[in-house]
ChimeraX commands (.cxc) that place a marker at each C-alpha (Angstrom):
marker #1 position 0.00,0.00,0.00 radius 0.5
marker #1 position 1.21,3.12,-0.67 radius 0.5
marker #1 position 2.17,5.21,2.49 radius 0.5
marker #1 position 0.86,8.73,1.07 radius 0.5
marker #1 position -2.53,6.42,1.16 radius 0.5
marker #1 position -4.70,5.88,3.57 radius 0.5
marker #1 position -7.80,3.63,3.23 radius 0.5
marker #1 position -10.76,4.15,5.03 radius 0.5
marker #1 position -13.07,1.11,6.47 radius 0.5
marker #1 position -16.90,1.83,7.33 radius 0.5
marker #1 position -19.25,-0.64,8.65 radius 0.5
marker #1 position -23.20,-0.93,7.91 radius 0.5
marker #1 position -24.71,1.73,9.71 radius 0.5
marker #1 position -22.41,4.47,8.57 radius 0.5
marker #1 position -23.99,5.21,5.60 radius 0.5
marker #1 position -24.87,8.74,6.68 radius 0.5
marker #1 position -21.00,9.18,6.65 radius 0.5
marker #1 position -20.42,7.74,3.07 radius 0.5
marker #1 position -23.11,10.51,2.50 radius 0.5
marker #1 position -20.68,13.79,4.25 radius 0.5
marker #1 position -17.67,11.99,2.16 radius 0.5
marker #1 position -19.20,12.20,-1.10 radius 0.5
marker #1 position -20.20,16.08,-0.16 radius 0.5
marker #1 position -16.87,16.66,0.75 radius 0.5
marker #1 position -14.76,14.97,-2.00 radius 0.5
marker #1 position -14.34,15.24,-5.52 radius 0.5
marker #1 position -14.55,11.66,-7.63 radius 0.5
marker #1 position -11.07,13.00,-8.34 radius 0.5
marker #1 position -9.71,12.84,-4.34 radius 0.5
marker #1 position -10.96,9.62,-3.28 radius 0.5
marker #1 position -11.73,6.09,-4.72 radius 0.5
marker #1 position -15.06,3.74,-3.44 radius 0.5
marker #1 position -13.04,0.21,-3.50 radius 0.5
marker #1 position -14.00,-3.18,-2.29 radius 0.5
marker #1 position -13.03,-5.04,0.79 radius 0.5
marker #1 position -14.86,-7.85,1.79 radius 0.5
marker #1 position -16.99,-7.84,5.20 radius 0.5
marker #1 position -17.25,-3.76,4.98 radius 0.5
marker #1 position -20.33,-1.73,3.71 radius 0.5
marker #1 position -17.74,0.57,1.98 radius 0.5
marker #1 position -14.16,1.40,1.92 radius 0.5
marker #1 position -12.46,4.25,0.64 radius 0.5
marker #1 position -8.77,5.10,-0.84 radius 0.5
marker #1 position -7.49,8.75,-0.27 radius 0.5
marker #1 position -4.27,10.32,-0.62 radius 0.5
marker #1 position -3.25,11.53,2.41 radius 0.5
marker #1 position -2.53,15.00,0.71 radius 0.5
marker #1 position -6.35,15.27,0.72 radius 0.5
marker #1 position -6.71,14.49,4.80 radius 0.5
marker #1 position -6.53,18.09,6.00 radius 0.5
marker #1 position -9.86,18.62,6.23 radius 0.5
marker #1 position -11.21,15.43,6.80 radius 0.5
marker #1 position -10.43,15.19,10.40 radius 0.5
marker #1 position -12.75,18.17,11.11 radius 0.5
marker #1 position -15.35,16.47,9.18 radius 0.5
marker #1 position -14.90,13.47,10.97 radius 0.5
marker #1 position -14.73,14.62,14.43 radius 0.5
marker #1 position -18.31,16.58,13.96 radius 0.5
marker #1 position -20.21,13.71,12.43 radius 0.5
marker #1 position -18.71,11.44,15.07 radius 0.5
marker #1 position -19.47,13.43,17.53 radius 0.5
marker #1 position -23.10,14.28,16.34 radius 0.5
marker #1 position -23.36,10.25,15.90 radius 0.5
marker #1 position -22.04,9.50,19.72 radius 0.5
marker #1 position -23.77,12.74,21.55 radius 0.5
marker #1 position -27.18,12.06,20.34 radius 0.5
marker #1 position -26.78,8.66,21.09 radius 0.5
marker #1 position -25.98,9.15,24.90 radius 0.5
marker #1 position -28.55,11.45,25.18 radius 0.5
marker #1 position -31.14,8.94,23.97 radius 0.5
marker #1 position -29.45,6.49,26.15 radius 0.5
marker #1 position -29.97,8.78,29.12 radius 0.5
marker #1 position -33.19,9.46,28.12 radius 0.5
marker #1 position -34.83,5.66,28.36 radius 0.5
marker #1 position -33.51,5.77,31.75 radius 0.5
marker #1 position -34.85,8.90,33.43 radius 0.5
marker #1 position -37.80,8.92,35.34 radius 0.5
marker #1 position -39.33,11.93,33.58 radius 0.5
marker #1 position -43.04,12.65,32.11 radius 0.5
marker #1 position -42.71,12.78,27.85 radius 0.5
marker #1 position -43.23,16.71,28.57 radius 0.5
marker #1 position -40.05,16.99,30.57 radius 0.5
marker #1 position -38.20,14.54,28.30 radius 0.5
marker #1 position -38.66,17.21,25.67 radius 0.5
marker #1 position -37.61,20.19,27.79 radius 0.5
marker #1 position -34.50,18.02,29.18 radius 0.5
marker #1 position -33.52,17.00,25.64 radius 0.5
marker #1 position -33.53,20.96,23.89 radius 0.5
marker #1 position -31.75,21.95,27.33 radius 0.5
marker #1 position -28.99,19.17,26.77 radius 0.5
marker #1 position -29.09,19.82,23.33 radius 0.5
marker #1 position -28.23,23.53,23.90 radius 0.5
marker #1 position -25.56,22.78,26.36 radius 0.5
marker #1 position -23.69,20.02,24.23 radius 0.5
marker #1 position -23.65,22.91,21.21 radius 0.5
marker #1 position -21.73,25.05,24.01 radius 0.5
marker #1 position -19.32,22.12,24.30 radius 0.5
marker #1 position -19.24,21.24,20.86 radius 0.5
marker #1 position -15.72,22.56,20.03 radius 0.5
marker #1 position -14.19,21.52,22.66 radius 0.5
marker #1 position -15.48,17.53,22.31 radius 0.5
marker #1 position -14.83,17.61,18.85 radius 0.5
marker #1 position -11.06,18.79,19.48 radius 0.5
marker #1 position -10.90,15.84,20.80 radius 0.5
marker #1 position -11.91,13.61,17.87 radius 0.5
marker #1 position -9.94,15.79,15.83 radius 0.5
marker #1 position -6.73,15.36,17.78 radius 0.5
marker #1 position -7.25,11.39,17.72 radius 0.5
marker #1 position -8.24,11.40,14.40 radius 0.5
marker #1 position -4.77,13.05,13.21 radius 0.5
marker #1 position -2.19,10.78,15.27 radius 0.5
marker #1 position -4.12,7.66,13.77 radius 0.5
marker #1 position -3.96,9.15,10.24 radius 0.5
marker #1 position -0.45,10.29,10.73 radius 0.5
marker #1 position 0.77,6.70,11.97 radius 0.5
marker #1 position -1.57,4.80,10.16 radius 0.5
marker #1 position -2.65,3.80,6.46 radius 0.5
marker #1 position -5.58,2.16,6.96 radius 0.5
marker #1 position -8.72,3.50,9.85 radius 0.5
marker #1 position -11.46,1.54,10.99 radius 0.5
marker #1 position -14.09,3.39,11.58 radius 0.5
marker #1 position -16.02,1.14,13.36 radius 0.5
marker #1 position -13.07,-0.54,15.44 radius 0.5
marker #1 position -12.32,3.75,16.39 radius 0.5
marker #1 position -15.49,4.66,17.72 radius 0.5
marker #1 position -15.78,1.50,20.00 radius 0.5
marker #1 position -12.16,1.42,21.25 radius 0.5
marker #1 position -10.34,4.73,20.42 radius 0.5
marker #1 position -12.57,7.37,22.07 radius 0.5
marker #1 position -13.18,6.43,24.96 radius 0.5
marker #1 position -11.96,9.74,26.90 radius 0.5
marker #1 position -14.52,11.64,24.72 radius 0.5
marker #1 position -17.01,9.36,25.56 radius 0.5
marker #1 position -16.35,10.05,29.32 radius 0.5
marker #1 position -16.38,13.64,28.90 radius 0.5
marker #1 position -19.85,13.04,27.06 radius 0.5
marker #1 position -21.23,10.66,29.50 radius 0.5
marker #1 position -20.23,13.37,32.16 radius 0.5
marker #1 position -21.51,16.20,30.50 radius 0.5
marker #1 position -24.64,14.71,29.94 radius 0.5
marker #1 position -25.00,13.99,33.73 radius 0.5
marker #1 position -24.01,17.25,34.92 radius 0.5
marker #1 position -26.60,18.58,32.62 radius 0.5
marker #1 position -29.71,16.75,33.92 radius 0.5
marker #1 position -28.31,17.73,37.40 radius 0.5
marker #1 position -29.02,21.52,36.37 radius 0.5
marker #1 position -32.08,20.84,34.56 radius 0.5
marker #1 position -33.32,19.16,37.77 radius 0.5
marker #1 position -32.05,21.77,40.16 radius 0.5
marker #1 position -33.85,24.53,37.98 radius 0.5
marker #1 position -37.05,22.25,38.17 radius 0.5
marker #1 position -36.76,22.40,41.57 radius 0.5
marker #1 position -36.37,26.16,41.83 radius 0.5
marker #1 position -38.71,26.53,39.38 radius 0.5
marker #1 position -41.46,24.35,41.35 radius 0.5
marker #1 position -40.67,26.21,44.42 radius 0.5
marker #1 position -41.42,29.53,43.05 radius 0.5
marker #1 position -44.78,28.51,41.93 radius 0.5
marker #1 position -45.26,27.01,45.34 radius 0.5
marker #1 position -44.34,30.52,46.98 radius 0.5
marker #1 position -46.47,32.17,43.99 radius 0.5
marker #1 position -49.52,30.10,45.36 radius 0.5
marker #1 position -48.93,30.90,48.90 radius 0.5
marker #1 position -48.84,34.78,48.63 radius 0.5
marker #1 position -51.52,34.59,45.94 radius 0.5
marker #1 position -54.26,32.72,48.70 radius 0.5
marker #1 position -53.04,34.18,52.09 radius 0.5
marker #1 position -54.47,37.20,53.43 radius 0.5
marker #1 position -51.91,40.14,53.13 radius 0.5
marker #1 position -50.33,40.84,56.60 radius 0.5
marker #1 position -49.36,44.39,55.60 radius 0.5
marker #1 position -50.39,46.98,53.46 radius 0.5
marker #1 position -47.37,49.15,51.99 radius 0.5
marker #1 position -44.17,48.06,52.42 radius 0.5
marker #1 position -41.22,49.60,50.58 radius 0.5
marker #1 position -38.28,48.47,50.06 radius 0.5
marker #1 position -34.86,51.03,49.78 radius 0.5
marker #1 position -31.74,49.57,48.37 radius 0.5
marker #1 position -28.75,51.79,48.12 radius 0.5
marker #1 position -25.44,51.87,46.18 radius 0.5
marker #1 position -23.25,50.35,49.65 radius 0.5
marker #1 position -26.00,47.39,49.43 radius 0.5
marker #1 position -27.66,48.60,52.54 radius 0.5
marker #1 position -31.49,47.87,52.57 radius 0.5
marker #1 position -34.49,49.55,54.41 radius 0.5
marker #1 position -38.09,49.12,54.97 radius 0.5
marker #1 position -40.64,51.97,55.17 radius 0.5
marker #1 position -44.07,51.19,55.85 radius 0.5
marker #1 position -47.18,53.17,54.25 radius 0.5
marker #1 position -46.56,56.40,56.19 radius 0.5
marker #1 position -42.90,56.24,55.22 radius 0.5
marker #1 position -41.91,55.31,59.08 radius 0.5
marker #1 position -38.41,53.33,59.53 radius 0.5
marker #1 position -39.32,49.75,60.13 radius 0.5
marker #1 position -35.78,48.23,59.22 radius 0.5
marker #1 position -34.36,47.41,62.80 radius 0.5
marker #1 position -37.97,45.40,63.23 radius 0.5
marker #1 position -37.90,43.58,60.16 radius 0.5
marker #1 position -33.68,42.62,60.46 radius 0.5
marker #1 position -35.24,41.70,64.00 radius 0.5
marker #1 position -37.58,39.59,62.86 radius 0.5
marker #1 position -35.59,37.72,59.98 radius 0.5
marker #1 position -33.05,36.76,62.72 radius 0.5
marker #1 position -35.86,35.26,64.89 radius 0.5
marker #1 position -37.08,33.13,62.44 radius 0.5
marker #1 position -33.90,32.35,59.93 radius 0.5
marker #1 position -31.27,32.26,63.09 radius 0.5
marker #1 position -29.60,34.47,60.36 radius 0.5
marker #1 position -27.83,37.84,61.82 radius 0.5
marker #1 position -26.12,38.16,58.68 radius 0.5
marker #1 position -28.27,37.63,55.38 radius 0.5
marker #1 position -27.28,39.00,51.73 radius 0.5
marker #1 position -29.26,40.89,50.05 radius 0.5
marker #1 position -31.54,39.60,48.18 radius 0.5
marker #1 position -32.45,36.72,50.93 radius 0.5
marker #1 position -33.55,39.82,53.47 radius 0.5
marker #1 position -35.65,41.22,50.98 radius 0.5
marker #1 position -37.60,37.54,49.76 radius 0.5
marker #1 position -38.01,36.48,53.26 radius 0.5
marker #1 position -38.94,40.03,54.83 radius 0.5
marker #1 position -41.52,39.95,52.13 radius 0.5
marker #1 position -43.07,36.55,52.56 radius 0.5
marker #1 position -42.88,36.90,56.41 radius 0.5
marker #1 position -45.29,40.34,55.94 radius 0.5
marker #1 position -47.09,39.60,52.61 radius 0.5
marker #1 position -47.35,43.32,51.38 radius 0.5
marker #1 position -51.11,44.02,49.07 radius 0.5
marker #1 position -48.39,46.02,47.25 radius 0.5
marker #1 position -44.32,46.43,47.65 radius 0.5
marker #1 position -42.61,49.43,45.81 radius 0.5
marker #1 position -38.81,48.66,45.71 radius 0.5
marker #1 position -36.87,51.74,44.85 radius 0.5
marker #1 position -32.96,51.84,43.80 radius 0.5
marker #1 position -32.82,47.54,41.74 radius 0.5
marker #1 position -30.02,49.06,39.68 radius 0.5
marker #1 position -27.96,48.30,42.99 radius 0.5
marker #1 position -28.67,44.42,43.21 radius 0.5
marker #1 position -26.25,42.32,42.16 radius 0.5
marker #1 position -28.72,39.77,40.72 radius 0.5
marker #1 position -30.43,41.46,37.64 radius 0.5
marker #1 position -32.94,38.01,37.49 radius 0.5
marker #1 position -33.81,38.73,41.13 radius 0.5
marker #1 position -36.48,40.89,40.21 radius 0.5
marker #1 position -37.73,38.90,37.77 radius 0.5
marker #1 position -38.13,35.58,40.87 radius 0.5
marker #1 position -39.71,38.77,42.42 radius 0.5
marker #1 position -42.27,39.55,40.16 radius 0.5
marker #1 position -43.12,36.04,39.23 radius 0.5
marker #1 position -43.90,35.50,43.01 radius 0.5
marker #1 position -46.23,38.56,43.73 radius 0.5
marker #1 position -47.34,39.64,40.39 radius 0.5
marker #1 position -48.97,42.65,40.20 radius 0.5
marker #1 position -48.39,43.61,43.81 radius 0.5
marker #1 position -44.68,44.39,43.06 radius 0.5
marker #1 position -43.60,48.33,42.00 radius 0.5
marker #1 position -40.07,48.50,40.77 radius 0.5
marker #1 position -39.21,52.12,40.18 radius 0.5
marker link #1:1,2 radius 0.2
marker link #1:2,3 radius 0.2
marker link #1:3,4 radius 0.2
marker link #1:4,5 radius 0.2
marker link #1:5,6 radius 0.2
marker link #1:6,7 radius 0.2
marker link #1:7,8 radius 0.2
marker link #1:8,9 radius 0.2
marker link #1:9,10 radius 0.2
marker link #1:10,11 radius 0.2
marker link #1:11,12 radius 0.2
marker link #1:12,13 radius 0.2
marker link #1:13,14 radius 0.2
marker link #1:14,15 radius 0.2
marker link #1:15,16 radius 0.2
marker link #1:16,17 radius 0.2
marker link #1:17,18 radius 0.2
marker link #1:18,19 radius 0.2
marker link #1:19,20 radius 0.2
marker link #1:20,21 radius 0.2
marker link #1:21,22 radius 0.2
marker link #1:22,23 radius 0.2
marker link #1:23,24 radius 0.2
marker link #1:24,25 radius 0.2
marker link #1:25,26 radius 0.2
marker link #1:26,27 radius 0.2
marker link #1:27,28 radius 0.2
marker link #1:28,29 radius 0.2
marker link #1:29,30 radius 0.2
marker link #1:30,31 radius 0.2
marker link #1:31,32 radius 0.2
marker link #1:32,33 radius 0.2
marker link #1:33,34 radius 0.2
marker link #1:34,35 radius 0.2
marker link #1:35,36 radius 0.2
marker link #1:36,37 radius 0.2
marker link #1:37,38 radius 0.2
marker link #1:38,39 radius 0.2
marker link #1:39,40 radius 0.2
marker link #1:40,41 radius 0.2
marker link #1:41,42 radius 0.2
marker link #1:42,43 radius 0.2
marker link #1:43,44 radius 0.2
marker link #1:44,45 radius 0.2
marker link #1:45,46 radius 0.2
marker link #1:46,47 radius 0.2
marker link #1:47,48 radius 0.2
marker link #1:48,49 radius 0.2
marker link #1:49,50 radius 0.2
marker link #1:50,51 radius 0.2
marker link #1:51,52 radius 0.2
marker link #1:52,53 radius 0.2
marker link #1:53,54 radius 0.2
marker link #1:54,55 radius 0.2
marker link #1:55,56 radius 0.2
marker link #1:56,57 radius 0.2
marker link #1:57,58 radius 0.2
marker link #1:58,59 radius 0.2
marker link #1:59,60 radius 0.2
marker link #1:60,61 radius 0.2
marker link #1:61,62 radius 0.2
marker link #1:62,63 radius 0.2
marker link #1:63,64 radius 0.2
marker link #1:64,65 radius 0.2
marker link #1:65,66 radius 0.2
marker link #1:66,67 radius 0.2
marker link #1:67,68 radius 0.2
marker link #1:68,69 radius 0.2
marker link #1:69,70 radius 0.2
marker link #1:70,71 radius 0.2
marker link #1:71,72 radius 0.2
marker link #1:72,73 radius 0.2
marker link #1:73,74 radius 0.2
marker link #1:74,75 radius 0.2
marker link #1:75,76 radius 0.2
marker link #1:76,77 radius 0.2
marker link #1:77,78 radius 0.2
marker link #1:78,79 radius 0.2
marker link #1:79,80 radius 0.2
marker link #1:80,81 radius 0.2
marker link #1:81,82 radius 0.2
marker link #1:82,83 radius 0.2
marker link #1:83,84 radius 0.2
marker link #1:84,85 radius 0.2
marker link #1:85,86 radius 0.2
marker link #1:86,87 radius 0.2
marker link #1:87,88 radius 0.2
marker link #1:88,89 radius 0.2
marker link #1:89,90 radius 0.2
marker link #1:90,91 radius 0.2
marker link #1:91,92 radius 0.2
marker link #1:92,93 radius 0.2
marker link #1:93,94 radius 0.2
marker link #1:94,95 radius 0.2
marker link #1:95,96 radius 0.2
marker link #1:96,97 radius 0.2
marker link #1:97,98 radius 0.2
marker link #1:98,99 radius 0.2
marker link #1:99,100 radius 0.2
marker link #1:100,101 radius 0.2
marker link #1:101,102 radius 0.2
marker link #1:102,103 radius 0.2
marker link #1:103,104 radius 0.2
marker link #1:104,105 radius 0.2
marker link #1:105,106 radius 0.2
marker link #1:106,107 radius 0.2
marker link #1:107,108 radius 0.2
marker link #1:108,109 radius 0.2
marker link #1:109,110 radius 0.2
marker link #1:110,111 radius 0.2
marker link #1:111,112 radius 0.2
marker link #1:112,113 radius 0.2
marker link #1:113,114 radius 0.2
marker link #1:114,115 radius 0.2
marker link #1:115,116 radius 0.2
marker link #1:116,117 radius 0.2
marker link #1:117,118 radius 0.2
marker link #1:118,119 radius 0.2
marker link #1:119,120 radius 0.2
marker link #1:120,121 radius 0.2
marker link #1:121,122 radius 0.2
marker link #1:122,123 radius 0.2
marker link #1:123,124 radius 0.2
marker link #1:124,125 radius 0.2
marker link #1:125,126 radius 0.2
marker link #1:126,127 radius 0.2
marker link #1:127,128 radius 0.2
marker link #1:128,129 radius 0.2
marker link #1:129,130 radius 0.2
marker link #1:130,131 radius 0.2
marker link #1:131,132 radius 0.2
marker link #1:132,133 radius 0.2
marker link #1:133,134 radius 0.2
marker link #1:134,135 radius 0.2
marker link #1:135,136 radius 0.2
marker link #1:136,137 radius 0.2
marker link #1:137,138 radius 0.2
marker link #1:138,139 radius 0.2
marker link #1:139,140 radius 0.2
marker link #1:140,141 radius 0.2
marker link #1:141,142 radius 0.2
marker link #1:142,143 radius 0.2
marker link #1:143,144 radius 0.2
marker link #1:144,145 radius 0.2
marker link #1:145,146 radius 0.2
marker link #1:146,147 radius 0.2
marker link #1:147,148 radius 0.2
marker link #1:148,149 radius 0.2
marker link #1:149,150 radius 0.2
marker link #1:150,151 radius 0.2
marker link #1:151,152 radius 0.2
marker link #1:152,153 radius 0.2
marker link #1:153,154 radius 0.2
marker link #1:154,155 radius 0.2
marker link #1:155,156 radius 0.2
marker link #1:156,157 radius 0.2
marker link #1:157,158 radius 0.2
marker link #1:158,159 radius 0.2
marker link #1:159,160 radius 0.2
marker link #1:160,161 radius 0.2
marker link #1:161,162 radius 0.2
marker link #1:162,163 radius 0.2
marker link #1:163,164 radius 0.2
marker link #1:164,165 radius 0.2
marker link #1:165,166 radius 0.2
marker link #1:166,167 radius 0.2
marker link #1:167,168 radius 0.2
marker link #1:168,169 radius 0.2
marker link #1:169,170 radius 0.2
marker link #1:170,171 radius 0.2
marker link #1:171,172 radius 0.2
marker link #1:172,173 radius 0.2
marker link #1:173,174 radius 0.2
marker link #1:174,175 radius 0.2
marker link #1:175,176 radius 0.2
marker link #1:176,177 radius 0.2
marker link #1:177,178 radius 0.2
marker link #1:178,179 radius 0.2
marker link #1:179,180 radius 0.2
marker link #1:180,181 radius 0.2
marker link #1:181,182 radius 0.2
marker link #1:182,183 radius 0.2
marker link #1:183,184 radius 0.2
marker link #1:184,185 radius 0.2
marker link #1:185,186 radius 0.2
marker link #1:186,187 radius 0.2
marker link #1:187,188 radius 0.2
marker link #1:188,189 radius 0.2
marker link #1:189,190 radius 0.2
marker link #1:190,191 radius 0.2
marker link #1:191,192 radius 0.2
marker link #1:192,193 radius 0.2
marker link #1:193,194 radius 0.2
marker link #1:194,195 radius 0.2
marker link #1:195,196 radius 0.2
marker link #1:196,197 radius 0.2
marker link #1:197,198 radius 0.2
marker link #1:198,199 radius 0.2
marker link #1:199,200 radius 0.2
marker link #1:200,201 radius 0.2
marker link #1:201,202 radius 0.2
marker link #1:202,203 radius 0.2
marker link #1:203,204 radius 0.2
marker link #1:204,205 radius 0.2
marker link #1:205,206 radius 0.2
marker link #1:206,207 radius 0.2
marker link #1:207,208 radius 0.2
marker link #1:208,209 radius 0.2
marker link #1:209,210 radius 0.2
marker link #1:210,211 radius 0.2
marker link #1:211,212 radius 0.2
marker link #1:212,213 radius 0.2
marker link #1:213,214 radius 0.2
marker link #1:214,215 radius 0.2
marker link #1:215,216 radius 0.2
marker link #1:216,217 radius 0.2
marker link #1:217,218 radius 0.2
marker link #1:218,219 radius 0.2
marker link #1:219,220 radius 0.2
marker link #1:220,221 radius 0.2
marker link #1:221,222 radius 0.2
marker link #1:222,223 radius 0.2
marker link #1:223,224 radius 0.2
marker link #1:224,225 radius 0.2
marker link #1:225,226 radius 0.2
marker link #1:226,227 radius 0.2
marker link #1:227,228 radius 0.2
marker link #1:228,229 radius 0.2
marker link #1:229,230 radius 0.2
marker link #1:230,231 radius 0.2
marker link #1:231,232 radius 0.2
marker link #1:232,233 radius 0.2
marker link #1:233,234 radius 0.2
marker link #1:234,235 radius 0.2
marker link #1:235,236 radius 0.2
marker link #1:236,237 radius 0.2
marker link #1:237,238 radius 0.2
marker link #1:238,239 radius 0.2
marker link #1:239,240 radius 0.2
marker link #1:240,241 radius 0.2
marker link #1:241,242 radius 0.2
marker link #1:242,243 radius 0.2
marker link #1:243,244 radius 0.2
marker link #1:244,245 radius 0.2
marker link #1:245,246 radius 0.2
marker link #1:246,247 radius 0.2
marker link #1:247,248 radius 0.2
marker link #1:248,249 radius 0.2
marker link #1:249,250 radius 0.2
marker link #1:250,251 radius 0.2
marker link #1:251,252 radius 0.2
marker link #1:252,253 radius 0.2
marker link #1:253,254 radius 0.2
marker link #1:254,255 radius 0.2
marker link #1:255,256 radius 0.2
marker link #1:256,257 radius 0.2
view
């Protein structure tokens, strides 16, 4: 064989492949040739290769990735509704680590090229990746991890939703003053001081002398239930989406000015 050659071996289901090769390759660069017990096999001059790695390392990793995630999929205790948010959500996140993983391919993919003149394809993807496989595997795992903490905060703010929503309101006008230093105070309706009580009261019932912000202002405001909160000086917080857990928990009773 000759060394500035390298033949290609591809097994049944890799037709999809055979597909990307013809799309990439002139008739001219490569040659369809027969070897028995293969679906195809392909000669190329290795003068050809440069940008067949990339090619390879994104349809390998498109091949491998979705079949994880399917794999992960038939085991997770999950209604077909949240299959379908989980899958988009671990779609998006393996698109964020799609260079990365396929760097990976792509690094394999040129030491076997460079030391070898003949790759089989199948015989690669079941023995030769297995670190990207890992990193796949454990991607996919930290993802659902995420998607089920943000279930959970997501199902706790329509809890808290439902509780301000059917209690009675405790107070009437409570706002809320945050300044530039990230000190916070409470007025009540007639614009009277009522900070010291309500730091006095979070520490009661948190055994918390020593909140950040944003935890003082929830829990002052589901300990007194406001019919309507006016927060003055957000552009201080820290947490932009704050306000928006805010307003998804009391609606229209929030003021943000």
């Amino acid at each position: 064989m000759d060394r500035e050659e390298v033949i290609i071996h591809c097994g049944s289901d890799l037709s999809t492949f055979w597909r990307k090769m013809q799309d990439y390759f002139s008739k001219d660069e490569m040659e369809l040739i027969h070897v028995p017990g293969y679906a195809f096999s392909v000669r190329i001059l290795k003068k050809h290769l440069a940008g067949l790695a990339p090619l390879m390392a994104y349809w390998i990793h498109k091949k491998i990735s979705m079949s994880e995630l399917q794999n992960l999929l038939t085991k997770l205790a999950l209604e077909e509704e949240e299959k379908s948010e989980f899958f988009f959500f671990a779609l998006s996140k393996l698109g964020e680590e799609e260079n990365a993983l396929c760097g990976l391919l792509e690094e394999k993919l040129n030491l076997f090229f460079c030391e070898n003149n003949e790759f089989f394809m199948d015989g690669f993807l079941r023995f030769a990746i297995w670190e990207y496989r890992e990193n796949v595997i454990f991607l996919l795992d930290d993802c659902f991890d995420e998607f089920a903490a943000r279930q959970e905060y997501s199902d706790f703010l329509e809890l808290l939703h439902y509780f301000v929503e059917t209690e009675e309101p405790r107070f009437e006008d409570l706002t809320v003053s945050i300044h530039a230093n990230k000190e916070i105070q409470f007025y009540d309706r007639d614009g009277a001081d009522i900070t010291t009580h309500c730091k006095k009261r979070f520490t009661e019932e948190f055994q918390d002398s020593a909140p950040d912000t944003e935890d003082f202002i929830m829990s002052t405001l589901i300990l007194y239930l406001p019919q309507q909160i006016w927060i003055y000086g957000s552009q201080f917080l820290n947490n932009k989406n704050f306000l928006v857990t805010l307003r998804h928990i009391f609606g229209e009773r929030l003021q943000i000015l």
